[in-house]
N, C-alpha and C positions, 0 to 999 in steps of 0.2 A: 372170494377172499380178498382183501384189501388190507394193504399195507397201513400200518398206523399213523398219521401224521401228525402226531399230536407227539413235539417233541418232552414233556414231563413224562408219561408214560415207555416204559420202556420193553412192555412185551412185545412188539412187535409186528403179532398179524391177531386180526379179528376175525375171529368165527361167527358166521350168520347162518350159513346153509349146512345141509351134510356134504355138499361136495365141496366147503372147504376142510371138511375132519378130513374128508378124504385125499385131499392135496398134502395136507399135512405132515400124514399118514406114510403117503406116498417119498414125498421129502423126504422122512427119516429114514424111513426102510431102503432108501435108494442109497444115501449116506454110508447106510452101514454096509452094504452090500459094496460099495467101489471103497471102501474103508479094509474090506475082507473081514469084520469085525462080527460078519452076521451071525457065527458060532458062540462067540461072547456074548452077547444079545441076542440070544434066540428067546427065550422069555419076554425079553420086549417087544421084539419084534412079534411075540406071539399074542401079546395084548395090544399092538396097534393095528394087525391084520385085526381080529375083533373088532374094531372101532371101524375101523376099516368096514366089515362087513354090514356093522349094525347099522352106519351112514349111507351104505349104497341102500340097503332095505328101507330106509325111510324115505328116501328117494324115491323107489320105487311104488311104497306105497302110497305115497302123496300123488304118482301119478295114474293109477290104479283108479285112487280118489276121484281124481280131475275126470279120468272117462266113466266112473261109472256114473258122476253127476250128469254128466253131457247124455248118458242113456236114460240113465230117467227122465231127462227133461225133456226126452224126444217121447219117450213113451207116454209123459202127463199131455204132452200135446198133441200125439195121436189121440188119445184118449179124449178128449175135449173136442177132438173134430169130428167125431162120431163112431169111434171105437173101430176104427181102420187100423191096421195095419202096414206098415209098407216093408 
């Protein structure tokens, strides 16, 4: 997450990754909670745990991704050395 520097715009923070939905997420729920507000926003807070959640899953699965390529590629290249196994 990075702060905006670009002083004409005035949202603020840029989202690139899911661990910034996630920082985000975190921020406001944190707020509302040393706010004692979290009873009045529970609803909200119940749709940024969700975002919350769907951002760590894709997290997850991008890295899920990253080893399962790394196993195949060991596998195509056992496989090319003559069907060894290690």
């Amino acid at each position: 997450m990075s702060e905006n520097s670009n002083p004409k715009q005035t949202r603020g923070v840029t989202l690139r990754e899911p661990k910034d939905v996630r920082r985000v997420c975190q921020r406001i729920v944190s707020k509302a909670f040393q706010q004692k507000e979290e009873l009045q926003y529970s609803g909200r807070i119940a749709q940024l745990m969700a975002c919350w959640m769907k951002a760590w899953e894709l997290d997850k699965l991008a890295d899920i991704e990253t080893r399962l390529t790394a196993l195949e590629a060991k596998e195509a290249s056992s496989r090319a050395q003559g069907g060894r196994r290690s």
